[in-house]
Phi, psi and omega in degrees: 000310194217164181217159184279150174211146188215009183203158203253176170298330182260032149073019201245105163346118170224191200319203154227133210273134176272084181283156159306119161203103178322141180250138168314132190074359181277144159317150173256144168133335193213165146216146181255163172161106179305179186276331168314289193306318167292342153288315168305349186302088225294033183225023157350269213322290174325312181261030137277356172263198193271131188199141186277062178304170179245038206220069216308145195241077204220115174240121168273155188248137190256307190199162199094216181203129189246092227243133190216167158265131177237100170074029172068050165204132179267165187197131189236070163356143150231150185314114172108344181279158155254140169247101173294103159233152212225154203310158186070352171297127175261121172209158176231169174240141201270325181209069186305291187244077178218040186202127161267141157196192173242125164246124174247118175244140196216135163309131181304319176293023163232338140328149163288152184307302172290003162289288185316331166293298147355271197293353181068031197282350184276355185281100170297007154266356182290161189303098163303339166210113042070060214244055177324167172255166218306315220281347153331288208289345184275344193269301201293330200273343172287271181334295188290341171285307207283339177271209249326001146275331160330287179344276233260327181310319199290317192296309173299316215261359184075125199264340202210226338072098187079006161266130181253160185327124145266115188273002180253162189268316230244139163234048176246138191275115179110014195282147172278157192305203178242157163240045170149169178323128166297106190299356178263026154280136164303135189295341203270341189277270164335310189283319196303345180283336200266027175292349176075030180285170181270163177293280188329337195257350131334291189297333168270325177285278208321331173315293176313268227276005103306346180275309176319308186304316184298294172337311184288338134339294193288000199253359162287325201279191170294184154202168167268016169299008177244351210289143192307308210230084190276334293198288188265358158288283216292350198281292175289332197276323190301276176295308201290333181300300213267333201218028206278352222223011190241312168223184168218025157264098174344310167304287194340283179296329131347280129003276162313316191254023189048023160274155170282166169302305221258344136322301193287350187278335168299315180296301207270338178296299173333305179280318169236039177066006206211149187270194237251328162294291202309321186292325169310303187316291169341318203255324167305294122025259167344281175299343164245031155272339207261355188273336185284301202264354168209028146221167175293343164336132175273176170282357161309310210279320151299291198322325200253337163318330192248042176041036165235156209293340183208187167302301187318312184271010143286305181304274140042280195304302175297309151287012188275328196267341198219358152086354165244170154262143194310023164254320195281335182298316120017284171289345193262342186294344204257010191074011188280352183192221208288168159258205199264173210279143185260135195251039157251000000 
């Protein structure tokens, strides 16, 4: 399912990044899998620790209570929610097995473009839990049944050239087979995966019937559908992701994105409550709780990842922004003081 990379080019321990890898006989791009399969997994241990995928993460939770981190913030899943965590997200999961559910990892590139747009998958602010209301959560819960029966036909049936047929329910390599159907599929569900379609035309309903899901999804979370100016928030929310670690200036991206400053600062007050430098900050912010609290990094050494010319004027900045300095921060994230903030 997934595979590792733990150290940056200059040989210095960092998060450890979770790459995307199609388990044999599976389609690439996607995975289906209960939390049960995932927990059989002889590589558990590894993914219950704290780790950075490059992957979208999306579980509906059936029973229990699944209490996990996202980003210095707890979250405790409760039954009929959802959980989003979305590639580049720093998370550990806290109680794998006191919880059931289905989980879908997915690539960012395998949704169609215009899904991805619809559904908002570039957005790194989006909502981590997820509570639909019923008649929401009975559509989305239909759509995520009729993809995990796609799933395993495609999967059973071998996915490729030199992949042979996989019999588990779980698609992580070493998962033990299934001895029968998954009892939360509807049989009508069941029978339509068993059409005998070719892989491409496999590949395209499985395709579909995540763009149903996300869809069915998106209309939970924010959006920039209120937004004065929605065009140049995304635009900007677009460029500060990508160029966040290059400037911290508004002109710059202004600039860059052919606005005046004071349009993306209208726009971004709009959409996401905070203007458009705050948002930058924010997003800086972020990325260096997330280099303080699961690498090894000196303060040196995040100061020049994050573009800034030394420590002091990283340390200056972090404290200004977070009333600690990136050391004192470092420990409490690291169990030296209070822990991260529950966001329930």
């Amino acid at each position: 399912m997934v595979k590792k990379r733990q150290s940056d080019p200059s040989g210095t321990p960092g998060i450890p990044e979770v790459r995307f890898h199609a388990p044999g006989g599976a389609p690439a791009g996607v995975e289906v899998l209960t939390l049960a399969a995932l927990r059989a997994n002889a590589c558990a241990d590894s993914i219950a620790a704290t780790h950075r995928p490059d992957f979208h993460h999306l579980l509906r939770l059936e029973r229990g209570d699944l209490p996990l981190m996202v980003d210095f913030a707890s979250y405790r899943v409760r039954p009929g929610e959802w959980l989003w965590v979305r590639p580049g997200q720093v998370h550990r999961w806290d109680g794998l097995y006191g919880a059931e559910g289905t989980l879908v990892l997915f690539e960012a590139g395998f949704p169609d473009p215009a899904t991805s747009a619809a559904a908002r998958l570039d957005d790194p602010f989006g909502p981590t839990v997820r509570g639909p209301g019923a008649a929401a959560a009975e559509a989305a819960g239909r759509a995520l049944e009729h993809l995990h029966a796609e799933y395993r036909a495609l999967r059973d049936a071998g996915a490729g050239p030199g992949l042979p047929p996989d019999t588990g329910t779980g698609t992580a390599p070493g998962l033990p087979p299934d001895t029968g159907a998954d009892p939360r599929l509807p049989p009508d569900a069941e029978a339509e995966a068993e059409s005998g379609l070719a892989l491409d035309a496999h590949l395209s309903v499985l395709r579909h019937l995540l763009a149903v899901l996300l869809l069915r999804l998106a209309p939970v979370g924010e959006s920039a559908a209120g937004c004065a100016e929605p065009d140049a928030f995304l635009r900007f929310r677009t460029a500060v992701e990508r160029d966040f670690a290059r400037t911290r200036r508004v002109d710059d991206y202004a600039r860059e994105l052919g606005y005046a400053p004071r349009t993306l600062s209208r726009a971004t007050l709009s959409a996401a409550g905070v203007g458009a430098k705050e948002f930058i900050d924010r997003r800086v912010v972020l990325e260096a709780k997330r280099l303080l609290a699961h690498s090894d990094h000196s303060a040196s050494r995040v100061a020049a990842l994050l573009g800034f010319r030394d420590a002091a004027n990283f340390g200056k900045y972090f404290q200004q922004r977070t009333g600690e300095s990136p050391l004192g921060f470092r420990t409490t994230a690291r169990g030296g003081g209070p822990g991260p903030t529950s966001a329930r």
